[in-house]
VMD Tcl script that draws the C-alpha trace (Angstrom):
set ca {
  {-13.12 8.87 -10.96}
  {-10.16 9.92 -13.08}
  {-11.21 9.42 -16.93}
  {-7.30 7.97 -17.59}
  {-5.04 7.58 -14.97}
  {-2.37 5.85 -16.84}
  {-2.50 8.69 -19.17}
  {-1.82 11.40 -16.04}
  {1.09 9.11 -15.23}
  {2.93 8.63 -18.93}
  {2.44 12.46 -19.43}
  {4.59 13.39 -16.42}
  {7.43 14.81 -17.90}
  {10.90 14.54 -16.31}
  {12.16 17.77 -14.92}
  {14.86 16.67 -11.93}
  {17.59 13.87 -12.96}
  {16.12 11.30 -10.75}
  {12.84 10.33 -9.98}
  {11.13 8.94 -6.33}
  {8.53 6.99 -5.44}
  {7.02 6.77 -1.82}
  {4.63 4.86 -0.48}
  {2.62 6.48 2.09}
  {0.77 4.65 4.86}
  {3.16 3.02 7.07}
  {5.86 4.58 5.36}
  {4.99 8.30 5.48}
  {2.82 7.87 8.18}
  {2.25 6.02 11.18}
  {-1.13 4.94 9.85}
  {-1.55 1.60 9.15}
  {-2.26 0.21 12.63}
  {-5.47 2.83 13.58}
  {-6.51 1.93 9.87}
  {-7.01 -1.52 9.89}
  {-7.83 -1.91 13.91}
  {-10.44 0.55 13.50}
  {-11.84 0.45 10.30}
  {-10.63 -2.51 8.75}
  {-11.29 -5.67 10.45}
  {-14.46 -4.58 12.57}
  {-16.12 -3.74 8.78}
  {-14.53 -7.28 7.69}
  {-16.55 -8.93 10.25}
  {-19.71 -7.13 10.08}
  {-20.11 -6.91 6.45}
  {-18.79 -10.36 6.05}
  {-20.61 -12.10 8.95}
  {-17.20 -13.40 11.31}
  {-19.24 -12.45 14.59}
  {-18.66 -16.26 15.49}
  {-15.13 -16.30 14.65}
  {-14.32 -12.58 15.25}
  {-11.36 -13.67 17.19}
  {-9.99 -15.62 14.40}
  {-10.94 -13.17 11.75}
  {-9.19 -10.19 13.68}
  {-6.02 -12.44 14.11}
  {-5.71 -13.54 10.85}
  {-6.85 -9.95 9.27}
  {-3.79 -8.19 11.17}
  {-1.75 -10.81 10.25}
  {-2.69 -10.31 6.66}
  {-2.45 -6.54 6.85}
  {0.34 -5.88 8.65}
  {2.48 -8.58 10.49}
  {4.02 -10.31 7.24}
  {4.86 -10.74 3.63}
  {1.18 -9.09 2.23}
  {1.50 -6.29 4.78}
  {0.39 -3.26 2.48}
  {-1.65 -4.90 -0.24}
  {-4.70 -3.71 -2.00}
  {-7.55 -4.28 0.18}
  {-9.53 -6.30 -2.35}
  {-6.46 -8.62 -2.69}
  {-5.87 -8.80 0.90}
  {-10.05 -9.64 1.28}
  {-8.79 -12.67 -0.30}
  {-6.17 -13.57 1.52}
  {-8.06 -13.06 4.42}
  {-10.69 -15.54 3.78}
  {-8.05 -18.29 1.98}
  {-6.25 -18.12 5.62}
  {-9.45 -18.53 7.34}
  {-10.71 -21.21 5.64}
  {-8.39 -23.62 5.85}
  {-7.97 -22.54 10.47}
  {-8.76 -25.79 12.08}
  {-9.90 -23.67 14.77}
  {-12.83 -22.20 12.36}
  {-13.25 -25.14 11.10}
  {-14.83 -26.47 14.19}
  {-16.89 -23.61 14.95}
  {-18.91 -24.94 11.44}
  {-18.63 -21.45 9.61}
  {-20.19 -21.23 6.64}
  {-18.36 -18.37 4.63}
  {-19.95 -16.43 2.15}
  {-19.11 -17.01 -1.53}
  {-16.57 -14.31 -2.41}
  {-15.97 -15.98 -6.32}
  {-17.74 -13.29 -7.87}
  {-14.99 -10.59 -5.94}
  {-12.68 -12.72 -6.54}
  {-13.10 -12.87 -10.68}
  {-13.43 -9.07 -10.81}
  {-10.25 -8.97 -9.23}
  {-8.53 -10.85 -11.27}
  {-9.72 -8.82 -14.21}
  {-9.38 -4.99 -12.66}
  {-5.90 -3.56 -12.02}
  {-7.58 -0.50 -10.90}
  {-8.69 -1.97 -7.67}
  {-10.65 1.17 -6.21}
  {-13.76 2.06 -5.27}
  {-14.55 4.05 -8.74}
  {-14.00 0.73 -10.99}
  {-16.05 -1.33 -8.08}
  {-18.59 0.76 -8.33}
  {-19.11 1.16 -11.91}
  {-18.49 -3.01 -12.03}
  {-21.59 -3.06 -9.36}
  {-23.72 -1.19 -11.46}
  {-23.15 -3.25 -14.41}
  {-23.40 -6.72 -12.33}
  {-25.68 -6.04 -9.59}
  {-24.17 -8.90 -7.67}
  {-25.03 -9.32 -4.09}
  {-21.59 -10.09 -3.08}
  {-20.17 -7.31 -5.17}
  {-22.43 -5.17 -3.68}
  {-21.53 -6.28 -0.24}
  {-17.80 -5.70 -1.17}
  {-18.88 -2.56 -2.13}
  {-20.60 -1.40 0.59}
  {-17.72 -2.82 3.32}
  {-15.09 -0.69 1.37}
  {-17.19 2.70 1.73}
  {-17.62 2.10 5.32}
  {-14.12 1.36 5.95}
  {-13.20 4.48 3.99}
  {-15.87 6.68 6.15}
  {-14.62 5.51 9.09}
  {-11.19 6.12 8.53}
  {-11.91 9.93 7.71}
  {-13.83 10.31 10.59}
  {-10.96 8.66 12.12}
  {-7.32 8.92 10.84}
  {-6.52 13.20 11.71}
  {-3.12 14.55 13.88}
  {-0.92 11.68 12.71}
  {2.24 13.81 11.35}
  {4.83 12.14 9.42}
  {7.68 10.00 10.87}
  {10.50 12.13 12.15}
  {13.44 12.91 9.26}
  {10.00 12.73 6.67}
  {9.90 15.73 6.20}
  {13.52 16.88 6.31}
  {14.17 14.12 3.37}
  {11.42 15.45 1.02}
  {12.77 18.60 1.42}
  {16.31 17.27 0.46}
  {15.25 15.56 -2.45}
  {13.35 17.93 -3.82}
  {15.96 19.91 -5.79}
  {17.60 16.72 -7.40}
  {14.60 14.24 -7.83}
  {10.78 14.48 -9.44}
  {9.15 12.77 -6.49}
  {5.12 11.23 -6.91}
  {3.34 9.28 -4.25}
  {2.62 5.42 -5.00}
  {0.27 4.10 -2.89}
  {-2.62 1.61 -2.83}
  {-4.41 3.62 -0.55}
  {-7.67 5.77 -2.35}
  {-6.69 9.00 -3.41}
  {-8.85 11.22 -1.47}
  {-7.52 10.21 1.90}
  {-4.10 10.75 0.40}
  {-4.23 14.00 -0.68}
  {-6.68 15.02 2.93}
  {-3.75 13.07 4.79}
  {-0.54 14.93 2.71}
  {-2.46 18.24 2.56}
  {-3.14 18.05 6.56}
  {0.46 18.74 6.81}
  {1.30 20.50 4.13}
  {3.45 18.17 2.21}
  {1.35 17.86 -0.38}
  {3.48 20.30 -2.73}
  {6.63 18.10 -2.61}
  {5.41 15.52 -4.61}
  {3.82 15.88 -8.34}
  {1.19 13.41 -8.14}
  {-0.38 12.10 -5.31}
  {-0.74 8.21 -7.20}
  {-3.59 6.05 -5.30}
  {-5.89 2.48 -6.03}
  {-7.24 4.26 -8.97}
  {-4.33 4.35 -10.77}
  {-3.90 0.88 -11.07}
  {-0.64 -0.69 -8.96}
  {2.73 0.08 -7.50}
  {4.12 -1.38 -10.57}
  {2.16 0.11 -13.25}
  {2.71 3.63 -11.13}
  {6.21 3.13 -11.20}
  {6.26 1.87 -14.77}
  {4.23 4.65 -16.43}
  {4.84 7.92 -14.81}
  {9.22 6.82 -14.90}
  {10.30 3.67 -16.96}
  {11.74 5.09 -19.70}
  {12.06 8.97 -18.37}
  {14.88 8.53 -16.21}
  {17.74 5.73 -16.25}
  {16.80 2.76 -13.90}
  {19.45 3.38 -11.64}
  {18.09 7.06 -11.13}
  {14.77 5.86 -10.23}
  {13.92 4.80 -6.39}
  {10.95 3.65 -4.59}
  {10.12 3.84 -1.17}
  {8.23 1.65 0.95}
  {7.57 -0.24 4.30}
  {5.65 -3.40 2.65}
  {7.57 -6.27 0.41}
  {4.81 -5.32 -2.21}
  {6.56 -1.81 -2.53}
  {9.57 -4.00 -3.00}
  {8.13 -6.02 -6.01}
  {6.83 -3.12 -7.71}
  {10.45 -1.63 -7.51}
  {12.29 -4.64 -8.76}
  {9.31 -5.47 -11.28}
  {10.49 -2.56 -13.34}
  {14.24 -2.70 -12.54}
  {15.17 -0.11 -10.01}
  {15.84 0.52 -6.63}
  {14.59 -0.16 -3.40}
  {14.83 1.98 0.20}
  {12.87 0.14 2.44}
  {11.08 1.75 5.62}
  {11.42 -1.40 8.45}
  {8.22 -1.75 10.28}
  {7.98 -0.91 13.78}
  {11.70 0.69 13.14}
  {10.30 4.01 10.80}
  {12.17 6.24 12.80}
  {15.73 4.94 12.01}
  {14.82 4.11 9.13}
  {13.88 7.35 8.49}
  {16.96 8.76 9.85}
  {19.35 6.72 7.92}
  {17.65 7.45 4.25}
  {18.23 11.15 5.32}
  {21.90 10.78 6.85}
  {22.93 8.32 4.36}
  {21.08 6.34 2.08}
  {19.81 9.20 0.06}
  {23.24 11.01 -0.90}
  {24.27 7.23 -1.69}
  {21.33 7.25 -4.23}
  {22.34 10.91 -5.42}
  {25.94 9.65 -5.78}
  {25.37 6.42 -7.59}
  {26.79 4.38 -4.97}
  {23.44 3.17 -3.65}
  {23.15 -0.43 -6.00}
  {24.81 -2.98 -4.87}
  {26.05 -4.26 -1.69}
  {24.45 -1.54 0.24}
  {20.77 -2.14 -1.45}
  {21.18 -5.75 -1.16}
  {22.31 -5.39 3.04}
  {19.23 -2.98 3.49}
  {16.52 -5.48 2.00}
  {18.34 -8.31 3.54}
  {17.78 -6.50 6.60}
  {14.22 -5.52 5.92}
  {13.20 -9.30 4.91}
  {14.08 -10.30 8.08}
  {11.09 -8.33 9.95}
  {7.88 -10.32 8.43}
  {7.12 -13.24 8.48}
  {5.60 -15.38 5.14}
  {3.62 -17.76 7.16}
  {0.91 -17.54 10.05}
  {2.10 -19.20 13.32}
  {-0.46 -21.21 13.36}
  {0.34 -22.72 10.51}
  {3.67 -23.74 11.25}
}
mol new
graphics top color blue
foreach p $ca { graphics top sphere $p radius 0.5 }
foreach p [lrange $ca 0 end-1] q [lrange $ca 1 end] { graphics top cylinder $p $q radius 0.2 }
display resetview
């Protein structure tokens, strides 16, 4: 575990005029559906015991993940999403689950902003909490699994090309929520690793506090831009006052294509604010939805 993250973030020292943040699965790479079909939501209903509503818990576990508003959280926040969407299915509800009581998860999230492994771990050790331990235990799996797993996905076309444009004008880090050691084996698989000065996962705390201590205060808000494919990259971004390119799910590649063509010269030019950011989240809000169907 890293002694001080926050520390490795507010010593980053300017050296470009602007400053990037990208987000990397679903973003950087195509990743996010072979993650949480694969790993995910089978470990979610194992550990968890769904097997009698594994329908229901894949459905609303995708839904969570990746087909709306929470697409992109933490994985410990989205756990609790998860099961508050469950719980309240009238579909599970006559099946008579009986979930298991997640409160003790649920207070150490509420009290960790480093939601990783690391901070779990040391929190289990300290507690030795069944459910924590459980937690635990699902998390490590997933993460084996997905380096068994997750190999030969390449970035998104124009990926590439745009790091390499913005390298010369912009001090670019990675902001993720994903743990950092399948970040760096992901960026280093194909070699993009040395575009970016810090490779920022879970362990560092959020997207926000990424954003806020490695550039808030370094770099004038309208020089500072994230990028991301999730409305939580979004928050983070306006959260701290600057800019947002988003990445439109299941549409990377034009996305993509237009940040390269267009949207990043706009940035570089100061013409990016404004009706053009406002058209392009507009745009992007339109693609997930904030409520299950079944709910409606």
């Amino acid at each position: 575990m890293i002694d001080n993250p926050q520390k490795v973030l507010e010593d980053l020292k300017p050296e470009k005029e602007f400053f990037i943040g990208i987000d990397s699965d679903g973003c950087v790479f195509d990743t996010m559906e072979i993650k949480q079909k694969e790993a995910f939501w089978p470990m979610f209903i194992k550990h968890y015991k769904m097997q009698k509503i594994s329908k229901y818990a894949r459905e609303v576990w995708e839904f969570v993940n990746l087909y709306s508003k929470t697409r992109g959280a933490n994985r410990f926040k989205a756990l609790l999403k998860a099961f508050e969407l469950l719980e309240r299915r009238p579909e599970v509800k006559a099946r008579g689950m009986k979930f298991l009581d997640i409160s003790t998860v649920a207070e150490w999230i509420k009290n960790e902003s480093k939601l990783g492994n690391p901070a779990l771990e040391k929190y289990a050790k300290e507690k030795n909490d069944d459910m924590i331990n459980l937690t635990l235990a699902w998390s490590k799996e997933v993460n084996k699994i997905i380096s068994e797993m997750v190999f030969d996905i390449p970035p998104f076309p124009f990926v590439s090309e745009s790091l390499d444009k913005m390298k010369d004008k912009a001090d670019l880090i990675v902001v993720s929520q994903t743990p950092v050691e399948a970040l760096t084996r992901e960026w280093e698989e194909h070699k993009i690793q040395n575009y970016v000065r810090i490779i920022a996962g879970q362990e560092y705390g959020t997207k926000a506090e990424h954003l806020k201590f490695a550039a808030i205060g370094k770099y004038p808000c309208d020089k500072i831009l994230m990028i991301g494919d999730a409305p939580g990259d979004q928050s983070a971004a306006k959260s701290n006052g600057v800019l947002f390119y988003p990445v439109n799910p299941g549409h990377e590649d034009e996305s993509w294509k237009r940040f390269y063509e267009e949207a990043l010269d706009k940035f570089f030019t100061g013409t990016f604010a404004g009706g053009y950011e406002e058209k392009l989240i507009k745009e992007f809000d339109s693609y997930l939805p904030e409520h299950p169907s079944w709910e409606k």
